[in-house]
C-alpha positions as a Python dict, from the first residue, in 0.01 Angstrom:
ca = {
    (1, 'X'): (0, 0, 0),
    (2, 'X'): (153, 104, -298),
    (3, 'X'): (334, -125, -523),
    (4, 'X'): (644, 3, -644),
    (5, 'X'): (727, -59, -1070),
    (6, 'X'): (1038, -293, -1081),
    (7, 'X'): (1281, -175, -1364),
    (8, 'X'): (1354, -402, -1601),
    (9, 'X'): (1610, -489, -1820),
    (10, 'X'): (1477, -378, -2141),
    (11, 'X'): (1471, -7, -1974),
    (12, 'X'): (1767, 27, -1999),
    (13, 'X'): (1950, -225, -2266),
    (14, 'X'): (1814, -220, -2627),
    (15, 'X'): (1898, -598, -2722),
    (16, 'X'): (1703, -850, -2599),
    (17, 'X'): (1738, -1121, -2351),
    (18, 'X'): (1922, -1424, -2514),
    (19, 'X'): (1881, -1667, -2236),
    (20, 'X'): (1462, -1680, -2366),
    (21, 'X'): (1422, -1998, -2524),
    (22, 'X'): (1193, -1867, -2760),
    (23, 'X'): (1485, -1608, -2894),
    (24, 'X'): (1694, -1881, -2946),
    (25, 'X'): (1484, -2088, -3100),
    (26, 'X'): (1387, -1814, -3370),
    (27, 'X'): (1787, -1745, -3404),
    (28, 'X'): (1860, -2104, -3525),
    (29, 'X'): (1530, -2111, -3717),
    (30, 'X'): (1718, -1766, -3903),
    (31, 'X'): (2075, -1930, -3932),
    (32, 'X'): (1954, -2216, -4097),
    (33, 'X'): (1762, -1982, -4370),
    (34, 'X'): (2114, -1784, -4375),
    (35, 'X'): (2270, -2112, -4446),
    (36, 'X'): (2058, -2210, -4724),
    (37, 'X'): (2113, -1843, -4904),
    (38, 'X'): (2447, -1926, -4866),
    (39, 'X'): (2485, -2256, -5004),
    (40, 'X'): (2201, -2158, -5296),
    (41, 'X'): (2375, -1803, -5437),
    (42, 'X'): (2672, -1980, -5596),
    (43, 'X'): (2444, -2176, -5789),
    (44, 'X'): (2338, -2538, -5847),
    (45, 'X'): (2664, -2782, -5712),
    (46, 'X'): (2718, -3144, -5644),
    (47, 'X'): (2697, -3235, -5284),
    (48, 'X'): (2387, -2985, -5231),
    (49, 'X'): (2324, -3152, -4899),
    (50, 'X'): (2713, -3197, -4787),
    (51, 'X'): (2743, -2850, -4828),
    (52, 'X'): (2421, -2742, -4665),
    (53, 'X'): (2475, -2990, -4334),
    (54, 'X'): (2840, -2807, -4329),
    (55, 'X'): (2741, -2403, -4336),
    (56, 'X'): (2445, -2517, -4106),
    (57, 'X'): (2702, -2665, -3852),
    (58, 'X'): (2920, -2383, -3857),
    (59, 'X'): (2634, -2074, -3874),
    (60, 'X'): (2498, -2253, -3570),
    (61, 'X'): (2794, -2265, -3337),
    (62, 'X'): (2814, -1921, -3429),
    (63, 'X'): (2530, -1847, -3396),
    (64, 'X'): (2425, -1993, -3026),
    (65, 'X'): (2789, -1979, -2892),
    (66, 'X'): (2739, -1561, -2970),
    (67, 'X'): (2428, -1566, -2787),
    (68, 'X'): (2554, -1770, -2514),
    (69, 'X'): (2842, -1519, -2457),
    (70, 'X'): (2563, -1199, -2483),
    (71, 'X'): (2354, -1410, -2247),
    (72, 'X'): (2606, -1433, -1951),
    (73, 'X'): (2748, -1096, -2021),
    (74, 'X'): (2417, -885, -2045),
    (75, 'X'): (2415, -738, -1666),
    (76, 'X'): (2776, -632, -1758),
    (77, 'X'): (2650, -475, -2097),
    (78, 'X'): (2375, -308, -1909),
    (79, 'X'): (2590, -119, -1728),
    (80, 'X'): (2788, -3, -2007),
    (81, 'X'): (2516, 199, -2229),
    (82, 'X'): (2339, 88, -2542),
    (83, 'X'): (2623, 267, -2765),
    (84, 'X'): (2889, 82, -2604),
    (85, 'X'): (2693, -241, -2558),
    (86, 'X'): (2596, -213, -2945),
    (87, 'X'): (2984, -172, -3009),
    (88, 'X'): (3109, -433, -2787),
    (89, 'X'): (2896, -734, -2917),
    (90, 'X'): (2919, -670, -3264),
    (91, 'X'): (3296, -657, -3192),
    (92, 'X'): (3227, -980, -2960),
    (93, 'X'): (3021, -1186, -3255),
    (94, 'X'): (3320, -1096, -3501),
    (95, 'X'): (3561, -1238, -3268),
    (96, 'X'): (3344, -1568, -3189),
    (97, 'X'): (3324, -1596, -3586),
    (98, 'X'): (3691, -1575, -3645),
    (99, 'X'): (3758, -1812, -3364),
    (100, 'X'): (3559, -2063, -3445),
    (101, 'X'): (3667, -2005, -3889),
    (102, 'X'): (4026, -2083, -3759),
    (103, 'X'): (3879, -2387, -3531),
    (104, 'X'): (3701, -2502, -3842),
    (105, 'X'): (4036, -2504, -4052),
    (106, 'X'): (4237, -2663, -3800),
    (107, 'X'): (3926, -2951, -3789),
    (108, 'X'): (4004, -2996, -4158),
    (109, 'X'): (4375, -2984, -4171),
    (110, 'X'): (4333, -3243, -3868),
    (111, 'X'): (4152, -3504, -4070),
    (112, 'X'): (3858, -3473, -3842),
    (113, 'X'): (3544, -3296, -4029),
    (114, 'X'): (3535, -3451, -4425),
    (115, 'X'): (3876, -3440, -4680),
    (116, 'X'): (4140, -3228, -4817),
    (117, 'X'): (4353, -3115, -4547),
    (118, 'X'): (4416, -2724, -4576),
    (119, 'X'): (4793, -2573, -4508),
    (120, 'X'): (4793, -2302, -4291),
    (121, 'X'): (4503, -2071, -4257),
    (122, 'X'): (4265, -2011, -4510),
    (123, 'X'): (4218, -1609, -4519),
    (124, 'X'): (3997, -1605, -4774),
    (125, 'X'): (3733, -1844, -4601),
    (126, 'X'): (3820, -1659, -4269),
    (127, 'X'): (3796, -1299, -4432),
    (128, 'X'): (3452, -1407, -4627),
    (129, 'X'): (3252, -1549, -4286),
    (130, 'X'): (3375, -1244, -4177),
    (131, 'X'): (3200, -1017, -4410),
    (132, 'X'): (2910, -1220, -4358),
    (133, 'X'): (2867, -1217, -3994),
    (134, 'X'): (2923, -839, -4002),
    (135, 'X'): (2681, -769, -4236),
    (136, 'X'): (2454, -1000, -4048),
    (137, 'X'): (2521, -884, -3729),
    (138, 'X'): (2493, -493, -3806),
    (139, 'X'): (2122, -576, -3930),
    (140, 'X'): (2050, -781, -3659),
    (141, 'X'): (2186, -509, -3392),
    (142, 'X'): (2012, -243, -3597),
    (143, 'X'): (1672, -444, -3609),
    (144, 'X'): (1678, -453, -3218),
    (145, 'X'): (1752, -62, -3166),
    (146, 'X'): (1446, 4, -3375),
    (147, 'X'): (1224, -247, -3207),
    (148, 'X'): (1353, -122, -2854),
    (149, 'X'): (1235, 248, -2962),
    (150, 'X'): (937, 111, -3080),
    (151, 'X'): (860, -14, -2812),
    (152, 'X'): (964, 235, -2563),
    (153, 'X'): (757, 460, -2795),
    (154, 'X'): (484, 298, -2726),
    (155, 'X'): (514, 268, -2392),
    (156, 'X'): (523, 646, -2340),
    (157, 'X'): (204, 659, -2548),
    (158, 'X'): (18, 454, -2319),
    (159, 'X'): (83, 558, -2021),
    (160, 'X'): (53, 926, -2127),
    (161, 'X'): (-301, 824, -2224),
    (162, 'X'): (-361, 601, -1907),
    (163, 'X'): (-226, 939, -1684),
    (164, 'X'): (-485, 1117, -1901),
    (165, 'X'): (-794, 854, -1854),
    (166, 'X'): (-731, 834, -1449),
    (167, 'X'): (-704, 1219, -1399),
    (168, 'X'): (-1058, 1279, -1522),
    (169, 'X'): (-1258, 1384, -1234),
    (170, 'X'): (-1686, 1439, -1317),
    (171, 'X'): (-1674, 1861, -1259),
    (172, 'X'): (-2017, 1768, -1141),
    (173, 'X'): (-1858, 1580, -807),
    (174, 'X'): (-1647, 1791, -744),
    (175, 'X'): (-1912, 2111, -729),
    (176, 'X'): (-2159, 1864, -555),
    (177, 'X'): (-1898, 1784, -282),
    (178, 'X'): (-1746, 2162, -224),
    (179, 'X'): (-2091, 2241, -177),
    (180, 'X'): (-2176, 1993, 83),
    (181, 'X'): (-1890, 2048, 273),
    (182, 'X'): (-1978, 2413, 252),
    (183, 'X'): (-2363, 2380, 368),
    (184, 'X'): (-2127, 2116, 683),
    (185, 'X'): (-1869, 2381, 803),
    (186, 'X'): (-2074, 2563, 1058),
    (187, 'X'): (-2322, 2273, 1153),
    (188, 'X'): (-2162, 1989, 1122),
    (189, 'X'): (-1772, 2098, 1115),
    (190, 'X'): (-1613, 1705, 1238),
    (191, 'X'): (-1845, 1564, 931),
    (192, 'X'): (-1689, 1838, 703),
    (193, 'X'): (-1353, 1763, 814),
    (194, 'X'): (-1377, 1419, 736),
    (195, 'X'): (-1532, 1496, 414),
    (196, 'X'): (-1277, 1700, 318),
    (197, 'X'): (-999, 1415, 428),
    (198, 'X'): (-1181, 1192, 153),
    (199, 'X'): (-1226, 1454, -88),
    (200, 'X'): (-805, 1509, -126),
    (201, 'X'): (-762, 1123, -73),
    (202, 'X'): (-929, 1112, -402),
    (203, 'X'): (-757, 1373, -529),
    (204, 'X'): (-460, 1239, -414),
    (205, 'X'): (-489, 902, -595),
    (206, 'X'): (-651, 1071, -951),
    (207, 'X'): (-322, 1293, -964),
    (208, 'X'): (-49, 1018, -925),
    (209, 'X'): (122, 768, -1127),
    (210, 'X'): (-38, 613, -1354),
    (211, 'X'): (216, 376, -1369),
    (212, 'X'): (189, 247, -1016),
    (213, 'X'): (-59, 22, -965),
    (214, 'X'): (-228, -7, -621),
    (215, 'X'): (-347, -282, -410),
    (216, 'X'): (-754, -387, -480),
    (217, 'X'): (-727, -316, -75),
    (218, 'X'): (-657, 33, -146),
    (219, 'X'): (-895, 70, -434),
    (220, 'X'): (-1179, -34, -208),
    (221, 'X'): (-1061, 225, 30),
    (222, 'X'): (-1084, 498, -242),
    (223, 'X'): (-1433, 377, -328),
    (224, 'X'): (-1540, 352, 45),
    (225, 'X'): (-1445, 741, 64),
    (226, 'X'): (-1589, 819, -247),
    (227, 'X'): (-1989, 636, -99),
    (228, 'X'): (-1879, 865, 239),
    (229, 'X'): (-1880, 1166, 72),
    (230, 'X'): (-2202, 1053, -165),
    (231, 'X'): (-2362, 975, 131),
    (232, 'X'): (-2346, 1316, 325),
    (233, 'X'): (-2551, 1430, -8),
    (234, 'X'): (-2795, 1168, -66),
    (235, 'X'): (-2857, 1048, 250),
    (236, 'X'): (-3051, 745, 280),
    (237, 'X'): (-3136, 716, -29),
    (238, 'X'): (-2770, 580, -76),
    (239, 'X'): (-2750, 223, 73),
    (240, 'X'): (-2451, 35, 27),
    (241, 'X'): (-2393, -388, 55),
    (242, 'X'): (-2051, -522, 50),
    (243, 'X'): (-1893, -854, -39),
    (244, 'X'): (-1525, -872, -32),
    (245, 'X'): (-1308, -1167, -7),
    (246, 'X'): (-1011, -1124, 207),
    (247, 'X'): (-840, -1332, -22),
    (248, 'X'): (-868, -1092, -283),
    (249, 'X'): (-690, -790, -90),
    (250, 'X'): (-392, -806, -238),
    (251, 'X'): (-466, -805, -580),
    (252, 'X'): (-321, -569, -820),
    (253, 'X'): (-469, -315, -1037),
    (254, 'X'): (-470, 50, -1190),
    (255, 'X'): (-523, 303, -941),
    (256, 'X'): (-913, 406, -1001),
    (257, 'X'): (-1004, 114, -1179),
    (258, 'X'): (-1328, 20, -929),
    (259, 'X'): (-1397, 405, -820),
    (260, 'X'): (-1513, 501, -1167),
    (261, 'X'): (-1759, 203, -1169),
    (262, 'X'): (-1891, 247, -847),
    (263, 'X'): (-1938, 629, -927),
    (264, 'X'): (-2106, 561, -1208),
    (265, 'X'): (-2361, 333, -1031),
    (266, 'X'): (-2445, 631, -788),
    (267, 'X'): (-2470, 858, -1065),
    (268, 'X'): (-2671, 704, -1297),
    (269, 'X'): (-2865, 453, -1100),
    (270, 'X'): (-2914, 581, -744),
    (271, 'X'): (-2915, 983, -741),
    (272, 'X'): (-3187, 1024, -1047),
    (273, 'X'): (-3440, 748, -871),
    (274, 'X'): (-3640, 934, -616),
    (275, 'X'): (-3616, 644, -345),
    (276, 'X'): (-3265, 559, -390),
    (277, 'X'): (-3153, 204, -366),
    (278, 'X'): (-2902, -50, -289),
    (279, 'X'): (-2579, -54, -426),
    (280, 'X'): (-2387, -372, -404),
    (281, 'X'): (-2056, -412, -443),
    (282, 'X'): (-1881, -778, -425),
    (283, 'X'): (-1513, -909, -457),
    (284, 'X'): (-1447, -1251, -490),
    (285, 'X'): (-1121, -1485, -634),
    (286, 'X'): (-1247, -1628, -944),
    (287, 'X'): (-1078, -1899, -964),
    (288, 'X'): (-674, -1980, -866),
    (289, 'X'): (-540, -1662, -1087),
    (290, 'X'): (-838, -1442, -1186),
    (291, 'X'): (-1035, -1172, -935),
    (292, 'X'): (-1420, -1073, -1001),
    (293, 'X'): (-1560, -726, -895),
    (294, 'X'): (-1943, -665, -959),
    (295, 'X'): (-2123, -376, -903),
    (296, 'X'): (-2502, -386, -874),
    (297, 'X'): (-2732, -106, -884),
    (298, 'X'): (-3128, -40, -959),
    (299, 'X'): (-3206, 126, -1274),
    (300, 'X'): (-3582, 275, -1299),
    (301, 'X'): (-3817, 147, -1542),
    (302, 'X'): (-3827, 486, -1743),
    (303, 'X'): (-3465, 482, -1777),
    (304, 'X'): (-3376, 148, -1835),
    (305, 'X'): (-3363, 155, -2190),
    (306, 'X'): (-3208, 551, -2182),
    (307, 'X'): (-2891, 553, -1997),
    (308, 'X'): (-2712, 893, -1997),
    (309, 'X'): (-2415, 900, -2211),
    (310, 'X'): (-2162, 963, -1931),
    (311, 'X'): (-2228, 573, -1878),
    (312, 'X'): (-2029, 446, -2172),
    (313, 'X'): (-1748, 694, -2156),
    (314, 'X'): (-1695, 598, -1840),
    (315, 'X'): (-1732, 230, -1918),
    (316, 'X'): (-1454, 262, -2207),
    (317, 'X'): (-1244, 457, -1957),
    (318, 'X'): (-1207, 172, -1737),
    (319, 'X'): (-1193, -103, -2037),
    (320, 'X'): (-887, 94, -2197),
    (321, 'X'): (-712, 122, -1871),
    (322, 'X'): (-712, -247, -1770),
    (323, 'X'): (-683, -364, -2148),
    (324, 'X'): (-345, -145, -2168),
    (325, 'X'): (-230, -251, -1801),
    (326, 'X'): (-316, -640, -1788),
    (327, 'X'): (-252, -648, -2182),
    (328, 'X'): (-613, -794, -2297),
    (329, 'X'): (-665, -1044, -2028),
    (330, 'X'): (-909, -787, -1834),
    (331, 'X'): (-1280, -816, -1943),
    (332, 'X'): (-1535, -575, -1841),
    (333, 'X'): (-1900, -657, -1898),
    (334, 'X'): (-2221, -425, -1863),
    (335, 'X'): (-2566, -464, -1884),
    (336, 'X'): (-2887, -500, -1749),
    (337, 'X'): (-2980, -813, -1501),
    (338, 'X'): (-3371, -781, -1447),
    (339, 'X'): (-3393, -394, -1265),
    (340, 'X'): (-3080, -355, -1180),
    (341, 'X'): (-2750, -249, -1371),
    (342, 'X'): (-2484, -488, -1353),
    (343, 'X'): (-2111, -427, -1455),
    (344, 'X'): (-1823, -687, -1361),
    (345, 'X'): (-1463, -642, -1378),
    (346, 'X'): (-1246, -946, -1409),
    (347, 'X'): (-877, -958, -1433),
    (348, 'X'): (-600, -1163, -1420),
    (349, 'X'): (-456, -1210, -978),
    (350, 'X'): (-146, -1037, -962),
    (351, 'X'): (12, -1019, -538),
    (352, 'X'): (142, -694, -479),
    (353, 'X'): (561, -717, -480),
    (354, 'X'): (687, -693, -110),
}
């Protein structure tokens, strides 16, 4: 089973979402540094504090009520386009920050907040937070357009080079398996059938999304047809061991995350020792929210110590692809355990979306 990518709302909408605690706590960690620019640049006056606690207040409520407003509204906003989004809350902020400059007077003329009632409404004091919160406001709205491209940017980079890491195919298992099924077509023509079913499975997997991540259920499958087709060539000199954990099934990863690994242990452990070996392959839940996959193979004397290059290509192929799709919580480790080749692949347990 596949799992399909949920879109999310940064796809489509370049601000970000103002119901994260985090954002808000960063936007009244910035209004109170706008405040104190803008009780410091007319200079040293009495009442330093006064004035501070007052501009504070008021760049606060609007501040949060703005990114209360963009918070309930954002499915709307969505819908209507980043152009028209951008337009619509910058308009929205300048209206929250002339409401709440004529709430503010009418506080003062009411006696409520501190002295000296004010007649009427103040347009200068309206007219100046005005300037301010556009000014503001454009650089804030511009700031998240450029991060949003950055990021999408970005995106596109990686997965162009993920797409690029999971299409590589060895030439030299792809010759070795046309070939088999070749030498199979008279002889043994239900084997080379079959062969050929795992041979475009394969295919079929290294040639799509590299977006979509598959089930570990499914990558086992991929690896089980990969040892099928291995096995028509090597014979028994290929012996395979499996461990899986049932609990680990539904597990998500890249799509040819463990078939790489596994190929690599046939490649450079089994096929150049004359008398074969065992290669063991377990899956188990490390812990509540982490899955293990080890791959053991034998390694002969002579070449212990001069494995063939292919080995840490292959190894980085693997690393980059998990590092990009789990975002550095994958680890992949390699090495040598007595006479055999070890390599395990943790990463973080992810279920499969329904």
């Amino acid at each position: 089973m596949e799992v399909q990518p949920r879109p999310s709302d940064r796809d489509s909408l370049f601000l970000p979402d103002f119901c994260d605690v985090r954002l808000i706590l960063v936007a009244v960690l910035m209004g109170e540094l706008l405040a104190f620019v803008l009780v410091l640049v007319p200079g040293p006056v009495v009442g330093f504090w006064g004035a501070l606690s007052s501009v504070s207040l008021f760049v606060q409520w609007v501040g949060l009520s703005s990114m209360g407003l963009l918070c309930i509204g954002r499915r709307w906003l969505r819908g209507l386009g980043n152009m028209a989004a951008a337009a619509l809350s910058y308009v929205l902020v300048l209206m929250v920050t002339a409401g709440l400059s004529v709430v503010v007077l009418w506080l003062f003329s009411a006696g409520q907040i501190g002295a000296g009632p004010a007649a009427g409404i103040d347009l200068a004091f309206v007219g100046r937070n005005l300037a301010v919160s556009a000014i503001v406001t454009a650089v804030a709205l511009r700031y998240f357009y450029v991060q949003f491209q950055w990021k999408r940017n970005l995106e596109s980079e990686t997965q162009a080079r993920i797409q690029a890491l999971q299409s590589r195919i060895r030439p030299h298992f792809l010759f070795n398996s046309m070939n088999t099924i070749a030498s199979l077509t008279r002889s043994q023509p239900a084997v080379a059938e079959r062969a050929v079913e795992d041979l475009a499975d394969l295919f079929r997997v290294s040639l799509g999304d590299a977006r979509v991540p598959v089930t570990l259920r499914r990558e086992l499958e991929v690896c089980r047809h990969y040892l099928e087709i291995e096995a028509l060539r090597l014979g028994e000199r290929l012996r395979t061991e499996w461990s899986v954990d049932a609990l680990s099934h539904d597990a998500v990863l890249p799509a040819l995350s463990v078939q790489p690994l596994v190929e690599n242990a046939v490649y450079h452990g089994i096929e150049p020792t004359t008398a074969g070996g065992v290669l063991a392959i377990g899956v188990r839940a490390a812990g509540r929210d982490q899955v293990s996959v080890t791959i053991r193979n034998p390694i002969a004397a002579e070449r212990s110590n001069n494995l063939r290059q292919g080995n840490r290509m292959a190894l980085e192929n693997v690393r980059e692809r998990m590092q990009a799709f789990f975002g550095g919580q994958a680890r992949l480790e390699a090495g040598m355990a007595g006479s055999e080749y070890r390599v395990c692949l943790t990463f973080p347990y992810r279920k499969a979306a329904a």
